[in-house]
DOKOL-655912 format. One record per residue (C-alpha): residue number from 1; residue in one letter; y, x, z. Coordinates in steps of 0.02 Angstrom, whole numbers, padded with zeros to 5 digits, always signed. Layout:
! residues N
<vexdren i="NUM" aa="A" y="Y" x="X" z="Z"/>
...
***
This chain:
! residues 86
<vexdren i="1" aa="X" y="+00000" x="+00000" z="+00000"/>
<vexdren i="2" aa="X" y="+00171" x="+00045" z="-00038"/>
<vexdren i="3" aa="X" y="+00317" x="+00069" z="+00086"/>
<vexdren i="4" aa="X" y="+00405" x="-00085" z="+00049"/>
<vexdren i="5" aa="X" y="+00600" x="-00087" z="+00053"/>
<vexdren i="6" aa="X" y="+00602" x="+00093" z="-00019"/>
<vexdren i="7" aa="X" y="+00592" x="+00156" z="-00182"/>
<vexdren i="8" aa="X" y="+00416" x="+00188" z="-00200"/>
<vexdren i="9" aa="X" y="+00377" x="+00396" z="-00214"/>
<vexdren i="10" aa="X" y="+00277" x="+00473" z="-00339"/>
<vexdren i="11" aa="X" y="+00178" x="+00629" z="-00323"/>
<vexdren i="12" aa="X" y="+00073" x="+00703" z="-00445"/>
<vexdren i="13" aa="X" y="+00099" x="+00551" z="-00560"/>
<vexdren i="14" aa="X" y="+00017" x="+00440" z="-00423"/>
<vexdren i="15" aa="X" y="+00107" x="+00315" z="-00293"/>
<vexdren i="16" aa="X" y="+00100" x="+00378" z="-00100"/>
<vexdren i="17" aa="X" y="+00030" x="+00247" z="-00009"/>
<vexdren i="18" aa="X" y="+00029" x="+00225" z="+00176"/>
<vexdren i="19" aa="X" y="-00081" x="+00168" z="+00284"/>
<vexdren i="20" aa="X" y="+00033" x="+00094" z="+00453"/>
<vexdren i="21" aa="X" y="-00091" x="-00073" z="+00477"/>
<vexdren i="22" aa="X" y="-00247" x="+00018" z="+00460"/>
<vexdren i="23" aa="X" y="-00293" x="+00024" z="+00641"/>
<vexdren i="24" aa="X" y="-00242" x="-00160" z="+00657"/>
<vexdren i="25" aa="X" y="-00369" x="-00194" z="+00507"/>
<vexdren i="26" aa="X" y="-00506" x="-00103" z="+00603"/>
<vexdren i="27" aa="X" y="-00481" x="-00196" z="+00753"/>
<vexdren i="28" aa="X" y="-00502" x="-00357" z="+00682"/>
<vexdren i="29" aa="X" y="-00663" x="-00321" z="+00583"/>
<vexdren i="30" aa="X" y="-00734" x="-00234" z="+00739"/>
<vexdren i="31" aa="X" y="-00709" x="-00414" z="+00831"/>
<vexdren i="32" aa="X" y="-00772" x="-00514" z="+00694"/>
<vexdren i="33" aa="X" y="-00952" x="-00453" z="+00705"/>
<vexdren i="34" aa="X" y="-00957" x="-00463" z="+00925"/>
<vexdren i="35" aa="X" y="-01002" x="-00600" z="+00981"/>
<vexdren i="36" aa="X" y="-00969" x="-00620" z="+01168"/>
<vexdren i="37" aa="X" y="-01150" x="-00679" z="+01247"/>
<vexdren i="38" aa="X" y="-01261" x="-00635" z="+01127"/>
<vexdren i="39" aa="X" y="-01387" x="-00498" z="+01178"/>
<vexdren i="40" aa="X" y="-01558" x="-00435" z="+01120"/>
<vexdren i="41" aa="X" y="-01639" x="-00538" z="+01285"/>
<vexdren i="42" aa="X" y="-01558" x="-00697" z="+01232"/>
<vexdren i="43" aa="X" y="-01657" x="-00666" z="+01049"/>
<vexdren i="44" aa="X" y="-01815" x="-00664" z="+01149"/>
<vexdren i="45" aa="X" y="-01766" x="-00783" z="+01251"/>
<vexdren i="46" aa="X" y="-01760" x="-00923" z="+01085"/>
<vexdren i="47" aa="X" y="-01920" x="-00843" z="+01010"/>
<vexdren i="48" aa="X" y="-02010" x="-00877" z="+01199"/>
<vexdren i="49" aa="X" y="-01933" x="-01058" z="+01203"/>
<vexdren i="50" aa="X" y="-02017" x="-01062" z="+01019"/>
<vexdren i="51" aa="X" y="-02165" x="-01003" z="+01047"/>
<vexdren i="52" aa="X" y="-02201" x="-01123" z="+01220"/>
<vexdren i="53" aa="X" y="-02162" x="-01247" z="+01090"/>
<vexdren i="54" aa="X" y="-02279" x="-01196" z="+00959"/>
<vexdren i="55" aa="X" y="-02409" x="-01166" z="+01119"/>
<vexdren i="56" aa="X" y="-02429" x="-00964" z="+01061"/>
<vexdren i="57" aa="X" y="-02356" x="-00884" z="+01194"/>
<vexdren i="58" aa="X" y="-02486" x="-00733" z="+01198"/>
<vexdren i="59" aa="X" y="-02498" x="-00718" z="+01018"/>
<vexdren i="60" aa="X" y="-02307" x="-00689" z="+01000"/>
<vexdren i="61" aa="X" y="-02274" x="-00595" z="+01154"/>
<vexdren i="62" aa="X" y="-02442" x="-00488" z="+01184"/>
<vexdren i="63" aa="X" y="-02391" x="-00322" z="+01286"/>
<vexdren i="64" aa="X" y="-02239" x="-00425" z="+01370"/>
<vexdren i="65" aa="X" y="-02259" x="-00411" z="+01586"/>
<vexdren i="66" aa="X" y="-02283" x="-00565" z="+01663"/>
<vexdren i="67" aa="X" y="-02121" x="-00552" z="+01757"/>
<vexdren i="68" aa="X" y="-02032" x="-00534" z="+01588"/>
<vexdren i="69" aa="X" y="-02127" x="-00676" z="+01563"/>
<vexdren i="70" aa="X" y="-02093" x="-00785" z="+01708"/>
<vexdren i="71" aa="X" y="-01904" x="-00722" z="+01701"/>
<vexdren i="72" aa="X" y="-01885" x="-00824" z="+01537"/>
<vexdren i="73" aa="X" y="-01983" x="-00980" z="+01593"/>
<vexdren i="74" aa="X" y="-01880" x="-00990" z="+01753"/>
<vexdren i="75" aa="X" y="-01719" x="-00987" z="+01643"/>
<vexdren i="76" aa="X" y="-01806" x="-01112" z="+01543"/>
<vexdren i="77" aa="X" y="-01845" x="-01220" z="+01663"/>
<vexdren i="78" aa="X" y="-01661" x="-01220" z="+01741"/>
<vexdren i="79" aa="X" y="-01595" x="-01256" z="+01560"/>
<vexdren i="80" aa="X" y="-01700" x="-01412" z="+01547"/>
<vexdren i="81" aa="X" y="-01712" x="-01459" z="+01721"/>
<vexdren i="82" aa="X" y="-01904" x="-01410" z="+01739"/>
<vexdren i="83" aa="X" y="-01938" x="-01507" z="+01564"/>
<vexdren i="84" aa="X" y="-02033" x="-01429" z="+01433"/>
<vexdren i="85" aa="X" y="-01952" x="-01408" z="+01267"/>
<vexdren i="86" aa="X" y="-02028" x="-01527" z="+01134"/>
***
């Protein structure tokens, strides 16, 4: 981008850009791919609610401790009020 208000200079046959907003431009892409709340756990969190669901719990989740385990179906239960997920 050219300086506006000034005549713009040449160098080499080739207009001198700066580059003042560049820092704001970074910022903004930086935010636009966080997303406040969203972490690996709460990715296996959905597959676990899936797989109760789809009754494969073992299948998708084979080396997984059964804390891990009973970490997610406590927050599960919480989240539905001790309901099951249909």
């Amino acid at each position: 981008m050219a300086i506006r208000g000034k005549e713009e200079e040449k160098k080499n046959g080739m207009k001198i850009t700066d580059n003042m907003d560049g820092e704001s431009k970074a910022d903004k892409k930086l935010q636009a791919k966080y997303e406040p709340g969203s972490n690996i756990s709460d990715f296996k969190y959905e597959r676990y609610k899936k797989a109760i669901r789809d009754d494969n719990v073992k299948e998708i989740f084979p080396d997984e401790s059964i804390f891990e385990l009973r970490k997610m179906f406590d927050r599960m239960m919480k989240e539905t009020g001790g309901k099951q997920p249909k």
